[in-house]
N, C-alpha and C positions, 0 to 999 in steps of 0.2 A: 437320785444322782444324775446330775446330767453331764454329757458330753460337749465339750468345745471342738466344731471340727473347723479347720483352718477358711479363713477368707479364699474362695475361687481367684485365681491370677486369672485376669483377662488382658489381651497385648492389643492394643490400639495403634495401627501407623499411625506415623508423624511425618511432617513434613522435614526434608532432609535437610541439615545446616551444613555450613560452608567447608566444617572440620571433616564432614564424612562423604564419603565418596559418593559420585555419579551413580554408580550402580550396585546400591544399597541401600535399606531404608531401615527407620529408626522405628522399635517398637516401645511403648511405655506400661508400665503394670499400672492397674488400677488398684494395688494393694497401698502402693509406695505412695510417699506423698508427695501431693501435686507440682510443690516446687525443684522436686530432683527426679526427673523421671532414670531411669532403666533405659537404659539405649543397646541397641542389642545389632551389630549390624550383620546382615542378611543379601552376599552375594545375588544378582539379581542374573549374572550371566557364566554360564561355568566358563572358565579361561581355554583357549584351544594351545595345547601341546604343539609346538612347531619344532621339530631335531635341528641343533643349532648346525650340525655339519650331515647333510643327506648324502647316502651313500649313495651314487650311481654304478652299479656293473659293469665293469671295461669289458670292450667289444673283444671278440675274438679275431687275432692279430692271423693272415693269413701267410702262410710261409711262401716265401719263393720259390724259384725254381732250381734258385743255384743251393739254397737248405737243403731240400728236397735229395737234389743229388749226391751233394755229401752224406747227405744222410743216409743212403742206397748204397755209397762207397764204402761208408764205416761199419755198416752191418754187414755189408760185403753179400748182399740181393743185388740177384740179375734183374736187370732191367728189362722187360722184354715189349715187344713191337708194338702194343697195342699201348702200352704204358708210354712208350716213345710219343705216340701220335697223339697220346691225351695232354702232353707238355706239349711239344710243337702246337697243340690251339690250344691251351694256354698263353701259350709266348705270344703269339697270334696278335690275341686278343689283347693283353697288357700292351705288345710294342714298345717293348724293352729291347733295344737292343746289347745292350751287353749281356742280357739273359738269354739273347737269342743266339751271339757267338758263343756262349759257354757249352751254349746245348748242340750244335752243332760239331763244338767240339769233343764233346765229351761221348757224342752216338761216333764220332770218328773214332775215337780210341776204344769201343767197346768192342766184345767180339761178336755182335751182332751183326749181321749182313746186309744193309738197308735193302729197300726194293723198290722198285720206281714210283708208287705212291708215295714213300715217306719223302723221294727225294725233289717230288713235286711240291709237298703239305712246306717243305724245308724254303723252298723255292717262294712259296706266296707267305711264310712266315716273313725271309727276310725283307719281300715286298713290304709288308705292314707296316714293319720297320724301320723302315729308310735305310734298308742295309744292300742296298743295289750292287755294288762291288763284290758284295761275298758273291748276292744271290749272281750273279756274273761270272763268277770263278767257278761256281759250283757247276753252272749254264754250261759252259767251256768244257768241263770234266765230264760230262754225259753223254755217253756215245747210244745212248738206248735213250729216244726222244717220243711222248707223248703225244695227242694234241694238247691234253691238259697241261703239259709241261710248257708248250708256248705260251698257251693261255694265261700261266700263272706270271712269267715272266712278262708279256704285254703289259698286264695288270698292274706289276709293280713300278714298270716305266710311266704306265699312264698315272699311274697313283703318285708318285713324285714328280711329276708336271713335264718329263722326259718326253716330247711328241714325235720329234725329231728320229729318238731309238725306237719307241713302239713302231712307226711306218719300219724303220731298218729290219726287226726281228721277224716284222709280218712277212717283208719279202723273204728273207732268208730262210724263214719258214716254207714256201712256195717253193724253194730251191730243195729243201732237206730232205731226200730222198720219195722224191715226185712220185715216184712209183704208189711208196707207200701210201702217201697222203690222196692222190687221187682213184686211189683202192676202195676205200672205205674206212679211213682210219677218221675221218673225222664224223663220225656218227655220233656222236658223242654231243645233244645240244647244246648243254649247256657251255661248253669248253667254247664250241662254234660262238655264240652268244657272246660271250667275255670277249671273243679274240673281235669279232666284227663291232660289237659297239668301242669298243678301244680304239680300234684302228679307223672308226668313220669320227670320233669324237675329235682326233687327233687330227686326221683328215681337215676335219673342222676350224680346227685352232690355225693350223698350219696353211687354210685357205688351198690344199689343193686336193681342185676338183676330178683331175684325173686317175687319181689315185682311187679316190672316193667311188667314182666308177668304176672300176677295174674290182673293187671287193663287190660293188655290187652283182658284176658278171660273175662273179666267185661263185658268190653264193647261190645265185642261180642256177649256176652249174652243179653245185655241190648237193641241190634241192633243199637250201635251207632259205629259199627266197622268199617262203609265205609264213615263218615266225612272225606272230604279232608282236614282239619285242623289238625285232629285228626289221622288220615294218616301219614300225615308229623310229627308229635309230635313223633310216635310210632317208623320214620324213624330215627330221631337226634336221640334218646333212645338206640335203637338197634346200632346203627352206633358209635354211643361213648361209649360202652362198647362192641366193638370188638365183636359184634355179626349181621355186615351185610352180 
């Protein structure tokens, strides 16, 4: 008895015709006969998946100041002093000003008791902002005066291009209870620093030189004459009015 075991398929590529695609090839059985092969097509590249619509993650949207506050109002949370002064540089920084009147109004109607830092931070806030008239009203309303409180206000005049007011506040400064200021109230370098580069900057703009001297004797007198800040400030000053 014997057994018939089936003819071995062996697949031979072929060369690919015009009906079958780029990338696949035809195979033919050597069982079949010669004139009808067996065509077998055979992906030659997996396809890449691309999501027709990619989700990107929205950012996280930061709240204001003025949310913020309502949202302190509705919970009905005190707001307290050091919270105040982390909005106030906030505010600062954005120079918003209508975020900046809010927040000033809104430390006005609270019953916290500001203190003369917050009303300085409040002071170089509306400087940032171009809110010179509040920070002026506010200027006016303070009977307990800084040096940092001039400082701040210089700053914002010389910060909105006001040359003219910064020399006015600097004197009026020199005037505001002399006593105290030639005490030791202005120890304070960096305060010195803002108020003398403002005042010689302006000095500067404004082409006068006698002013320009007069802070320089200031400062001399005050012992803040060898700041290498204030050094260099005294050097642009002298040097752009043709007096190095």
């Amino acid at each position: 008895m014997s057994i018939k075991l089936p003819h071995p398929q062996i697949f031979y590529p072929l060369q690919s015709s015009n009906s079958i695609g780029k990338n696949s090839v035809t195979l033919s059985s050597s069982s079949a006969p010669s004139n009808s092969p067996v065509q077998i097509q055979l992906p030659l590249q997996r396809p890449k998946w691309k999501p027709q619509n990619p989700i990107t993650p929205a950012k996280p949207r930061r709240c204001s100041i003025t949310e913020i506050l309502r949202l302190w109002d509705v919970l009905q949370i005190p707001i307290t002093r050091d919270f105040y002064l982390s909005l106030i540089e906030e505010c600062t920084n954005t120079r918003d000003p209508l975020q900046a009147i809010e927040l000033h109004n809104h430390l006005s109607t609270s019953s916290l008791r500001p203190s003369l830092s917050i009303f300085n931070r409040l002071l170089l806030m509306y400087g940032s902002c171009g809110c010179m008239e509040y920070a002026e009203k506010l200027f006016d309303k303070m009977s307990v005066r800084s040096v940092t409180t001039w400082a701040a206000v210089m700053f914002g005049c010389f910060k909105n291009g006001d040359y003219e007011k910064v020399v006015d506040v600097f004197v009026q400064m020199l005037y505001w209870n002399r006593g105290k200021v030639e005490c030791g109230d202005l120890d304070n370098n960096n305060a010195v620093c803002v108020i003398a580069v403002c005042v010689l900057k302006a000095c500067a703009k404004t082409m006068d030189l006698d002013l320009g001297i007069q802070v320089h004797c200031w400062l001399v007198k005050m012992g803040h004459g060898q700041h290498p800040v204030l050094i260099q400030s005294l050097m642009r000053f002298y040097g752009k009015l043709g007096c190095a």
